[in-house]
ChimeraX commands (.cxc) that place a marker at each C-alpha (Angstrom):
marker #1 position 95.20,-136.14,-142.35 radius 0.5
marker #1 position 94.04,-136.90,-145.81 radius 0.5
marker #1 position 95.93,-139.81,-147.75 radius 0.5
marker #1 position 97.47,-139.71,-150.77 radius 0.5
marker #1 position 97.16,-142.48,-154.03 radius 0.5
marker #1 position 98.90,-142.40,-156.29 radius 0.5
marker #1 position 97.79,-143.40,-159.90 radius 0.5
marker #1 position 98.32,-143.20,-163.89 radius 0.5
marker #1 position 96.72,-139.84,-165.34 radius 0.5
marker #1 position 95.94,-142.52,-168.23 radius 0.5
marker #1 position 91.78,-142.85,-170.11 radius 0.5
marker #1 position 92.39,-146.56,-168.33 radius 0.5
marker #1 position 92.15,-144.91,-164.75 radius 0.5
marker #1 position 89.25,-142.74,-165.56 radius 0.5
marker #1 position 86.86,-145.52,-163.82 radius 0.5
marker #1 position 88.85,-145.73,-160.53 radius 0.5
marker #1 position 89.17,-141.46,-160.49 radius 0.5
marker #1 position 86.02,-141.66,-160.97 radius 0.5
marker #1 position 84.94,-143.85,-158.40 radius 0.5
marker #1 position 87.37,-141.98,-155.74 radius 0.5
marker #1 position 85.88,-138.94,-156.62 radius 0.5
marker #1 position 82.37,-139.69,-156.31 radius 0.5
marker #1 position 82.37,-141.92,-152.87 radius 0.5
marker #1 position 82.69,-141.20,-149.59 radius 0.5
marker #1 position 86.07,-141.76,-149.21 radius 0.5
marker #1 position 86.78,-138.29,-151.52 radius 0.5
marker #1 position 86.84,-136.27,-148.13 radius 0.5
marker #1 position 90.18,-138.63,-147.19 radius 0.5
marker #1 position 92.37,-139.02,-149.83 radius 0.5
marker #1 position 94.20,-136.83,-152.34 radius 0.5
marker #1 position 94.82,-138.27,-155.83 radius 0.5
marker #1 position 98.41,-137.53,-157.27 radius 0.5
marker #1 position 98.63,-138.22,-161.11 radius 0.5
marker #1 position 101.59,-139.16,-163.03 radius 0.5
marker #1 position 102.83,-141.23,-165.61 radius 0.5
marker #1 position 103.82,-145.38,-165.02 radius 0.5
marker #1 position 107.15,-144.59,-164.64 radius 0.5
marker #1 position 106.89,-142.62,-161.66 radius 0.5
marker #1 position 103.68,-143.79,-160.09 radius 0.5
marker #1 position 106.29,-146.36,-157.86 radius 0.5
marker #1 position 108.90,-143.71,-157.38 radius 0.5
marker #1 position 105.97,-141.69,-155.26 radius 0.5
marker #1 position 105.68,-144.48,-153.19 radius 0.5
marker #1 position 109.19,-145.03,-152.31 radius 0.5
marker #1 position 109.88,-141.87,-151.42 radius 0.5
marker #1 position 107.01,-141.56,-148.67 radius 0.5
marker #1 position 104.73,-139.18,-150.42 radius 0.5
marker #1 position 101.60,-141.75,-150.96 radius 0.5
marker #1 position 100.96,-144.89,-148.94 radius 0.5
marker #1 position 98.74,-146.73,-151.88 radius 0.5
marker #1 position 99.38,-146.54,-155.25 radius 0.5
marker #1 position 98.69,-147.98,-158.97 radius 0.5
marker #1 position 102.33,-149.23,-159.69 radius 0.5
marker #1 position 103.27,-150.89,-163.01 radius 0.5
marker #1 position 104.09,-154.57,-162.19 radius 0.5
marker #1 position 107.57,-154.38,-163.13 radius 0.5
marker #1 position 108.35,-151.95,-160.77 radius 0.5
marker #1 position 106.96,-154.51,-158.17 radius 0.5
marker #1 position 110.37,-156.31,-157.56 radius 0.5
marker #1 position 111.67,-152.69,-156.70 radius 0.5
marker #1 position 108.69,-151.73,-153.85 radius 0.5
marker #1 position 109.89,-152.93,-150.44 radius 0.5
marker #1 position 107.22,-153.08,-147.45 radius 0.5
marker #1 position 104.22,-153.20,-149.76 radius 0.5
marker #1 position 101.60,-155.43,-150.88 radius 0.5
marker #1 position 98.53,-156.11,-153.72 radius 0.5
marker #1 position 95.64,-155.04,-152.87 radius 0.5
marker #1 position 92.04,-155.07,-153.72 radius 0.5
marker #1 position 90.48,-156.89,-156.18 radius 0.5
marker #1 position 90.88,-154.32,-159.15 radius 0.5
marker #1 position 94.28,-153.88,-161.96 radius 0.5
marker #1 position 94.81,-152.32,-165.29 radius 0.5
marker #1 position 94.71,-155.28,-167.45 radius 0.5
marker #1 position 93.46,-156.85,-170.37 radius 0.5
marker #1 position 92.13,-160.05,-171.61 radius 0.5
marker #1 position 93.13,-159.90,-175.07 radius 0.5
marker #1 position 93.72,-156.89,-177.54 radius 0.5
marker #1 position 94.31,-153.76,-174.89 radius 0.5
marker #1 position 94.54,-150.79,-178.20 radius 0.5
marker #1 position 96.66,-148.60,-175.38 radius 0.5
marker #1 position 100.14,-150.62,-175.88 radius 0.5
marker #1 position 101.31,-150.69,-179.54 radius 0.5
marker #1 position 104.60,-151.31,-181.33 radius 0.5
marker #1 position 103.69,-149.18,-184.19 radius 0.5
marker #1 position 105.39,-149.79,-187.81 radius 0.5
marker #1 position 105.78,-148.65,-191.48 radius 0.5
marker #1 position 106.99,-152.08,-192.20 radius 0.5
marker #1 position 105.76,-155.60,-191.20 radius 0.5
marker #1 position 107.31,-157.19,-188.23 radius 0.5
marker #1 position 109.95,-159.27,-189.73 radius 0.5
marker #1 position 111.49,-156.25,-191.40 radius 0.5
marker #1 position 112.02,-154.17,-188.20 radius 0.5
marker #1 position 115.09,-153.65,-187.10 radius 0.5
marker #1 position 114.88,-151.57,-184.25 radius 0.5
marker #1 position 112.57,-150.12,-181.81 radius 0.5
marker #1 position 112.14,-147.01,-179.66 radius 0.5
marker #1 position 111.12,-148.12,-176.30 radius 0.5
marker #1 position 108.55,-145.69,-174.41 radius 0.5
marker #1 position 110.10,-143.49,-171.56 radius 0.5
marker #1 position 106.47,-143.45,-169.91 radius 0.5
marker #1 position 106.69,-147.48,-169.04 radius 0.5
marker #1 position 109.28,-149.72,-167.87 radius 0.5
marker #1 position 106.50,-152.71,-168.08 radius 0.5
marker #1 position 105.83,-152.38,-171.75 radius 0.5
marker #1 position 109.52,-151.99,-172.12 radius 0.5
marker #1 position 110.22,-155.22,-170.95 radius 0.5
marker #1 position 107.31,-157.37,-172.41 radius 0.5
marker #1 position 108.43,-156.06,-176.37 radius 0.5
marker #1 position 111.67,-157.50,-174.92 radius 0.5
marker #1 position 110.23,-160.89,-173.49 radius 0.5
marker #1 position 107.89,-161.26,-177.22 radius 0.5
marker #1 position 110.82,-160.53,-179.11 radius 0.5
marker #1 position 113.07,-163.52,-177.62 radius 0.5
marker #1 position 110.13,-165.89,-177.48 radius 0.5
marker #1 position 107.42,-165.01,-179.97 radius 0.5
marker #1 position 109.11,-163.18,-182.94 radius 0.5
marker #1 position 112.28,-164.86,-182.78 radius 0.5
marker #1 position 114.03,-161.00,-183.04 radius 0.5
marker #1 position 116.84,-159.53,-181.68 radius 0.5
marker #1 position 116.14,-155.68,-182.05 radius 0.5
marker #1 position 117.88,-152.97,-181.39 radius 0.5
marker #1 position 116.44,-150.85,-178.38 radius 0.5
marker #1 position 116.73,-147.30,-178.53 radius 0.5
marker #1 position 115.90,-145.75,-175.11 radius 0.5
marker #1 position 113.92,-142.34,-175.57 radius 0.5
marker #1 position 112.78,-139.41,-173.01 radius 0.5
marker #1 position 110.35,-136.34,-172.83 radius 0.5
marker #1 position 112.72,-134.48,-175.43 radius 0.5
marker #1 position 113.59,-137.39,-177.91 radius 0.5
marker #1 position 113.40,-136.83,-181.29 radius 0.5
marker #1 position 111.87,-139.56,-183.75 radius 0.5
marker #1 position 113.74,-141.47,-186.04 radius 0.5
marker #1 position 112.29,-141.81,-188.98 radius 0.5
marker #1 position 113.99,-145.00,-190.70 radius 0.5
marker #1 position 111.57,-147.10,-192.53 radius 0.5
marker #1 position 112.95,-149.94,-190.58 radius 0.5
marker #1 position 112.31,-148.37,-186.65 radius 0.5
marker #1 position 109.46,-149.10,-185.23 radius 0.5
marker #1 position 107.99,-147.36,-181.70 radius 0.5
marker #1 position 106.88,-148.62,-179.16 radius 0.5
marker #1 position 103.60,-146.23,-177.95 radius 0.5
marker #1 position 101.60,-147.10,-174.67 radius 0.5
marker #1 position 98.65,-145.13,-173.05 radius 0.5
marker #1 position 96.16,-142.43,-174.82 radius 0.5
marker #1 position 99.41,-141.38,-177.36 radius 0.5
marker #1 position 98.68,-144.99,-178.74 radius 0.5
marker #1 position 94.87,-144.35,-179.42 radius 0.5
marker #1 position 95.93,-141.58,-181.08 radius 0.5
marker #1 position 98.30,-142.67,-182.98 radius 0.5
marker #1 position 97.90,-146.05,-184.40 radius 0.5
marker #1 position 96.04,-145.47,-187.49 radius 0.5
marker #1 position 99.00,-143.46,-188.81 radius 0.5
marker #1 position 101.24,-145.95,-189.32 radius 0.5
marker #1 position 100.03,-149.46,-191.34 radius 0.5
marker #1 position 101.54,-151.85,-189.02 radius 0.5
marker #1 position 100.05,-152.57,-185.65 radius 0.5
marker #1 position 101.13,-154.78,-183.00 radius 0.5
marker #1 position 99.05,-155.06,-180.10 radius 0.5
marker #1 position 101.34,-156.29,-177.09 radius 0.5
marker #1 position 98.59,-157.84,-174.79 radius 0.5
marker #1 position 97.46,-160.21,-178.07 radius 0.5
marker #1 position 100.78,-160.98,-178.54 radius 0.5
marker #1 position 101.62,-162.15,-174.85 radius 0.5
marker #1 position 97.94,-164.13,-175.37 radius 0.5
marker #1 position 99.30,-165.85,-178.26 radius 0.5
marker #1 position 102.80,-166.87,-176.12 radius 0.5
marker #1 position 101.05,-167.71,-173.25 radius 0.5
marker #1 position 97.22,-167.93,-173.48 radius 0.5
marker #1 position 97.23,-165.77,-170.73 radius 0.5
marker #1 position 95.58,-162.10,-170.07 radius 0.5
marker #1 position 98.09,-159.78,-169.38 radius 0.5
marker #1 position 98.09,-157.54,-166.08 radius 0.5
marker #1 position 100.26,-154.01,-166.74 radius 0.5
marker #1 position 98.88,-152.33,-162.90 radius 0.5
marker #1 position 98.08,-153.03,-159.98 radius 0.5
marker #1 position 97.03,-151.40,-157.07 radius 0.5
marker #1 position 99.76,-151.74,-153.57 radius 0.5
marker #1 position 99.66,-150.23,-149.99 radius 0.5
marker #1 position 102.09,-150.33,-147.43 radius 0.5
marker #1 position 101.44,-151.85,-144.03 radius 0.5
marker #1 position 100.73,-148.25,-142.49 radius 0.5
marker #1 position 96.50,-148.61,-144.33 radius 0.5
marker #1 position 94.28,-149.93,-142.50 radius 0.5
marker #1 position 91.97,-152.83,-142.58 radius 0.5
marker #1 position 89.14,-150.18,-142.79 radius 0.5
marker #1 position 90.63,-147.73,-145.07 radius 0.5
marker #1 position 91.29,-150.37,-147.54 radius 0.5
marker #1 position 87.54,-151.48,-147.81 radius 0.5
marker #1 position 86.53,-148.34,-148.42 radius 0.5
marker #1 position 89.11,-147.85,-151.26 radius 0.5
marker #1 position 88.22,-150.96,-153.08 radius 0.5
marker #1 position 84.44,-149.93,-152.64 radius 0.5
marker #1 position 85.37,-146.68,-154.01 radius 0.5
marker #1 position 87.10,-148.77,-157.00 radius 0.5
marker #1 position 83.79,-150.82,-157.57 radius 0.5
marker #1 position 81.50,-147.86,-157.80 radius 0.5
marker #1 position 83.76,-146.72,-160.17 radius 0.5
marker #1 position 83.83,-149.41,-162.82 radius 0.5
marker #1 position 80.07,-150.19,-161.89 radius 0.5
marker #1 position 79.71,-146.80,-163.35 radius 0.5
marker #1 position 81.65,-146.51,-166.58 radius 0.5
marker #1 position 79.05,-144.67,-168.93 radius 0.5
marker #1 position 78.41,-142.16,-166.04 radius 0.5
marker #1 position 82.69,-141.64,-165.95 radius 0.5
marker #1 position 82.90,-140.60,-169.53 radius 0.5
marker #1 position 79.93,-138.47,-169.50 radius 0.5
marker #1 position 81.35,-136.45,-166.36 radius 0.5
marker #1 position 84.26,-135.31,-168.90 radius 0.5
marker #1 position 84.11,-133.04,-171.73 radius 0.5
marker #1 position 84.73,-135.24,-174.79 radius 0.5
marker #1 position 82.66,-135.19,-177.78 radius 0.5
marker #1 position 80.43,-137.98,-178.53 radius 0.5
marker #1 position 82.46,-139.40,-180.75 radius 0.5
marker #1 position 85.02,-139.88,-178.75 radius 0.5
marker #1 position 82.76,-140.56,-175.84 radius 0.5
marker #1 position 81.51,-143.90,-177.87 radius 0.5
marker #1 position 85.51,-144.57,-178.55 radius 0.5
marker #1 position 86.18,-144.46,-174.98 radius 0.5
marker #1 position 83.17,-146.43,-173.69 radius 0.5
marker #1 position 84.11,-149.36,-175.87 radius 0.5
marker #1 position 88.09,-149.19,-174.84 radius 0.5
marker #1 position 87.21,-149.40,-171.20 radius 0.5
marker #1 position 84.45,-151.61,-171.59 radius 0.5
marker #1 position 85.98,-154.36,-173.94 radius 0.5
marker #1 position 89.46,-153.65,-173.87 radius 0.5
marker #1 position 90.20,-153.19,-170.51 radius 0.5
marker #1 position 89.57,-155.47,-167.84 radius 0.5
marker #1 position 89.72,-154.47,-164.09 radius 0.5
marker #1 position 88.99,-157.60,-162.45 radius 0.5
marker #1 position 92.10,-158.96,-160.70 radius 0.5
marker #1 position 91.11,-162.59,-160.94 radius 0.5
marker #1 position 93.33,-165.77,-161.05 radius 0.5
marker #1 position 94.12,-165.93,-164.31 radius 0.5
marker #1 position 95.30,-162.43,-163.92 radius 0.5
marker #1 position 97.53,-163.17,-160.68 radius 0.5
marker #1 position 98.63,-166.35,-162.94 radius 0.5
marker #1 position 99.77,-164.27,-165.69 radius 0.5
marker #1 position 101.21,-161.90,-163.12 radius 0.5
marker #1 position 103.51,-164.65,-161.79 radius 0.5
marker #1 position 104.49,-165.56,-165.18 radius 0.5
marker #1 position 105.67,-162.00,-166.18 radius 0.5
marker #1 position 107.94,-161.68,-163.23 radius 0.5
marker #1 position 108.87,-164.98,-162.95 radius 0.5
marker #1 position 110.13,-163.96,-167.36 radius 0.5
marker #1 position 111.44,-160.77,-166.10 radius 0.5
marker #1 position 113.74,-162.37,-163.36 radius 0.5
marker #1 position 115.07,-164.76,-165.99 radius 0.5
marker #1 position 115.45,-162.39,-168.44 radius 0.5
marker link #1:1,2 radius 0.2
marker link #1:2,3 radius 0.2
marker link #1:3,4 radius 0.2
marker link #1:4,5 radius 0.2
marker link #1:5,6 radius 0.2
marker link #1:6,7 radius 0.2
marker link #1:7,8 radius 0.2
marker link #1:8,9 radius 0.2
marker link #1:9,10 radius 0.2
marker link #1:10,11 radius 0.2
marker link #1:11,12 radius 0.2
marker link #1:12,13 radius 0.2
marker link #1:13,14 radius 0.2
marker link #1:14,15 radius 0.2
marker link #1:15,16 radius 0.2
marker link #1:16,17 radius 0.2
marker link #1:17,18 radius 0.2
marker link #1:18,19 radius 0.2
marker link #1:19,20 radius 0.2
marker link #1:20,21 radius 0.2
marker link #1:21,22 radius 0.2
marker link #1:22,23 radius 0.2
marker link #1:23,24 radius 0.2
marker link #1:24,25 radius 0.2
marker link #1:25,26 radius 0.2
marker link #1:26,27 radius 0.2
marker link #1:27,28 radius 0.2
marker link #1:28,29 radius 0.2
marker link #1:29,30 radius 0.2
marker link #1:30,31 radius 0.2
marker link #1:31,32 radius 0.2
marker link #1:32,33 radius 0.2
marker link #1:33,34 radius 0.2
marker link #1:34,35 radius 0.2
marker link #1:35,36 radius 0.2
marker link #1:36,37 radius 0.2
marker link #1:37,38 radius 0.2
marker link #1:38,39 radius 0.2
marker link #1:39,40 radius 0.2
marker link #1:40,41 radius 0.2
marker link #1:41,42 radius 0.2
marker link #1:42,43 radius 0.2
marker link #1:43,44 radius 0.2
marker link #1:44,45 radius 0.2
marker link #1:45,46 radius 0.2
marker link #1:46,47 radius 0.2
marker link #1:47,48 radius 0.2
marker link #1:48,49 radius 0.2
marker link #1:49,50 radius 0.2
marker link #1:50,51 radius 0.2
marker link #1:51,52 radius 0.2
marker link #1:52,53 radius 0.2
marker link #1:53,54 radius 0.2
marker link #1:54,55 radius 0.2
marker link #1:55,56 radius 0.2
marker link #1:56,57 radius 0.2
marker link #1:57,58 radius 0.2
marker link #1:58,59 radius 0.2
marker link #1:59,60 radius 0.2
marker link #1:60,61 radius 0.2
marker link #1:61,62 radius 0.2
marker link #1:62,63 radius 0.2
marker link #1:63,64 radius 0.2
marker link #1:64,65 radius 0.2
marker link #1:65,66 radius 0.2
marker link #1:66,67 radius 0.2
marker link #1:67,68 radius 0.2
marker link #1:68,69 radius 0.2
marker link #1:69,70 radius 0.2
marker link #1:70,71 radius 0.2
marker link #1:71,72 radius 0.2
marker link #1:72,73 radius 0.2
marker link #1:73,74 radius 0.2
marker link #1:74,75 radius 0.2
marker link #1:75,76 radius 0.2
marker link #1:76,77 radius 0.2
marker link #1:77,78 radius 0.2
marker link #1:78,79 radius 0.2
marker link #1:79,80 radius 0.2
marker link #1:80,81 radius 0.2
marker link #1:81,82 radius 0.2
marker link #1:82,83 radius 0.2
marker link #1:83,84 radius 0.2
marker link #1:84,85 radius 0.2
marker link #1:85,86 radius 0.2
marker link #1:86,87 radius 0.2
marker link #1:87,88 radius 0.2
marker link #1:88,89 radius 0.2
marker link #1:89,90 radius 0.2
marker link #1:90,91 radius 0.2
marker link #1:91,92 radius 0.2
marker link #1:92,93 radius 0.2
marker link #1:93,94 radius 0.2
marker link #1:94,95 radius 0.2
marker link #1:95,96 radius 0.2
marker link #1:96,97 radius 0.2
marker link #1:97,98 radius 0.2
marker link #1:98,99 radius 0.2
marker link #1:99,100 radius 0.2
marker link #1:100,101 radius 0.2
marker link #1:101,102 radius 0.2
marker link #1:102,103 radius 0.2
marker link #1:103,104 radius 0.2
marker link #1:104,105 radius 0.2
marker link #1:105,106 radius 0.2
marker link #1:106,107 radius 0.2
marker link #1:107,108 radius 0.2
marker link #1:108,109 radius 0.2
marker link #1:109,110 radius 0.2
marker link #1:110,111 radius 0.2
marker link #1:111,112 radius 0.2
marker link #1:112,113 radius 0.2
marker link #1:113,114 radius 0.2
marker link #1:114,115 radius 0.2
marker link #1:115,116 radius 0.2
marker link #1:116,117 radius 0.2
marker link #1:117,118 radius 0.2
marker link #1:118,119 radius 0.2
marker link #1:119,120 radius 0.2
marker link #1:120,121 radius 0.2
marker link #1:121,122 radius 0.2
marker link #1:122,123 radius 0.2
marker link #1:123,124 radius 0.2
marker link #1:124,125 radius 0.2
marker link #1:125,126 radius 0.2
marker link #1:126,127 radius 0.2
marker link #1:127,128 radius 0.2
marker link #1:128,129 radius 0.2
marker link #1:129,130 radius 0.2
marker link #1:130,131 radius 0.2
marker link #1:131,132 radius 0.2
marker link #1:132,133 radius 0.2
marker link #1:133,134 radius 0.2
marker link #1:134,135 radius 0.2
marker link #1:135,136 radius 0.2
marker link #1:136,137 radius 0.2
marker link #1:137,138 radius 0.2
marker link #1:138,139 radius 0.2
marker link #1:139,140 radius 0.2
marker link #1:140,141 radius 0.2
marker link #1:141,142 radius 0.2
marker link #1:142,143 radius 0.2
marker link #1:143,144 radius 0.2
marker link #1:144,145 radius 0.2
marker link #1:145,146 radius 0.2
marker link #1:146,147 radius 0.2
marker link #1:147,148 radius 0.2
marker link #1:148,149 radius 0.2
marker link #1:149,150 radius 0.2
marker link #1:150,151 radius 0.2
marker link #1:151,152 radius 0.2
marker link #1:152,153 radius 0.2
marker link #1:153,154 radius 0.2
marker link #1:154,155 radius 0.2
marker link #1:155,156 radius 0.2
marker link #1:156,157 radius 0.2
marker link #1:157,158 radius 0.2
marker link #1:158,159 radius 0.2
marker link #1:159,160 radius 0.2
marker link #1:160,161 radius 0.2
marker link #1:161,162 radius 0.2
marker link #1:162,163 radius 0.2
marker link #1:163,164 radius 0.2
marker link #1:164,165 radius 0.2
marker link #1:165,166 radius 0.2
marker link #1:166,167 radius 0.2
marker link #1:167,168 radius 0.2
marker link #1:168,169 radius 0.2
marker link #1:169,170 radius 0.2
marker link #1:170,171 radius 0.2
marker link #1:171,172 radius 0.2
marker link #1:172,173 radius 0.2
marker link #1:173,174 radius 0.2
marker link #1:174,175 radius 0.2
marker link #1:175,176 radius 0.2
marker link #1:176,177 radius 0.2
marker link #1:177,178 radius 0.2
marker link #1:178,179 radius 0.2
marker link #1:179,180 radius 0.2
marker link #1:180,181 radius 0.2
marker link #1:181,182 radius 0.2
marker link #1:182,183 radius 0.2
marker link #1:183,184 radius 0.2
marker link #1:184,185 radius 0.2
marker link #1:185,186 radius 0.2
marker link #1:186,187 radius 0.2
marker link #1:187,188 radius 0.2
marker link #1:188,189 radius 0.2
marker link #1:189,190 radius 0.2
marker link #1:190,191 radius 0.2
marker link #1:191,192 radius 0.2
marker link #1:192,193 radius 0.2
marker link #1:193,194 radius 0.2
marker link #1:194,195 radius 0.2
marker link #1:195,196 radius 0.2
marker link #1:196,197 radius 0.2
marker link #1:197,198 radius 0.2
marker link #1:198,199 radius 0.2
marker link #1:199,200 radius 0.2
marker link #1:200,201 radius 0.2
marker link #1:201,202 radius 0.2
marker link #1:202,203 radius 0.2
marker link #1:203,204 radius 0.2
marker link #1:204,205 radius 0.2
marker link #1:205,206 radius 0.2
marker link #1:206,207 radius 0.2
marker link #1:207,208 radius 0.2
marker link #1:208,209 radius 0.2
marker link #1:209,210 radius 0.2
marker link #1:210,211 radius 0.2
marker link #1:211,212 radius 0.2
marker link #1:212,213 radius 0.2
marker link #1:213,214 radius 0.2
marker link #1:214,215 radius 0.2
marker link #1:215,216 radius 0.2
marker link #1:216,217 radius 0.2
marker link #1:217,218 radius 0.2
marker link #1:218,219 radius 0.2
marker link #1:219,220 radius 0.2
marker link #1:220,221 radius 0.2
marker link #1:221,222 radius 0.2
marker link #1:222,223 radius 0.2
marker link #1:223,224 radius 0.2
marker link #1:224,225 radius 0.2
marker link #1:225,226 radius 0.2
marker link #1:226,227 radius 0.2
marker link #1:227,228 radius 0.2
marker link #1:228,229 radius 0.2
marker link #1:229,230 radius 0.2
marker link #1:230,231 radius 0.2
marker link #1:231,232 radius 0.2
marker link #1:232,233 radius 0.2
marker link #1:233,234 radius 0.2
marker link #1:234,235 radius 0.2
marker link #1:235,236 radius 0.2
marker link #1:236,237 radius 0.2
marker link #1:237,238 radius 0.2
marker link #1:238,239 radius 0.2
marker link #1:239,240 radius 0.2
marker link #1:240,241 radius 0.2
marker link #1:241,242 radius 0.2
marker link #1:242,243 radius 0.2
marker link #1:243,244 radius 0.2
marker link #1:244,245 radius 0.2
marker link #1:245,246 radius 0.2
marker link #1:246,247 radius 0.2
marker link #1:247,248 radius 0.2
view
């Protein structure tokens, strides 16, 4: 019986599909895509056993744990999780969060209490939202929509350099859990799989059909804007963001 991961169909996972998909352990497993927000709701419900959950859906996973020694993070300036603006930050007044991530949701929150000194209005959105279009809303954007859309609007605020600047700390927005029912075994070959992957990032993006400019846009997101390694100061500033979100 194959098992089934569940992940982000994000660029940022490319990397770890990539690895999955070109190991051994491709014959085992079946990769189910979907967006942050529902990545941890698979798990509950029974239908994958491992998973790439958004860490503030960690305090809502019962039974699991962290594993391997790979994340989604960033060490600075991520590009993929924006609060994007026609006016500078001082002049916003409110801010569509992003349906697609209850993480990035909650650190504009966190950075607007104890970075920016705001108190915004939060306007909750969903597949079928429309924009609002006053001067003085700004919208939060995560994932590849973010690439796409930051240079249209003059005011860019990049949430992982923000939480660097609160608390000189990378920032960690994934990480990978299982539940007790993997195995010792199955779980090295996962995180091997996960290794060849990001070993292998140039060979990822040419295995998809982007142009070359966006080939070279891609290859320097992944390469210096996101970070994989789960290392301590990651797990530090993973402790730090729950510990926020609890007190919050």
């Amino acid at each position: 019986m194959k098992e089934n991961i569940s992940l982000v169909s994000y660029l940022n996972t490319l990397p770890f599909i990539y690895g999955l998909e070109n190991s051994p352990l491709k014959e085992k497993i079946n990769i189910i895509k979907n967006i942050p927000s529902q990545c941890a709701e698979v798990l509950k419900r029974g239908q994958a056993n491992i998973g790439l959950v958004p860490v503030a859906e960690l305090t809502t996973l019962s039974g699991f744990n962290i594993v391997t020694d790979y994340c989604i993070g960033a060490e600075n300036t991520v590009k993929s999780v924006l609060l994007l603006s026609d006016v500078p930050l001082h002049e916003i007044e409110s801010v569509e969060l992003d349906y697609q991530s209850k993480t990035s949701n909650n650190l504009i929150k966190i950075l607007a209490k104890e970075l920016w000194s705001k108190n915004f209005t939060y306007i909750n959105t969903g597949p079928d939202y429309t924009k609002d279009y006053k001067k003085n809303t700004a919208s939060l954007i995560i994932g590849d929509r973010a690439l796409l859309m930051a240079k249209r609007y003059p005011y860019q605020y990049d949430l992982a350099e923000e939480w660097k600047k609160l608390t000189g700390l990378p920032f960690v927005f994934a990480v990978w859990v299982a539940n007790k029912n993997i195995s010792e075994t199955f779980l090295n070959d996962f995180t091997n799989a996960l290794q060849l992957g990001i070993q292998n990032i140039s060979e990822a993006i040419s295995s998809c059909p982007f142009n070359n400019e966006f080939k070279k846009t891609t290859e320097s997101y992944l390469k210096n804007n996101i970070s994989y390694l789960f290392d301590a100061q990651k797990k530090q500033a993973l402790k730090l963001f729950i510990d926020k979100l609890s007190a919050f």
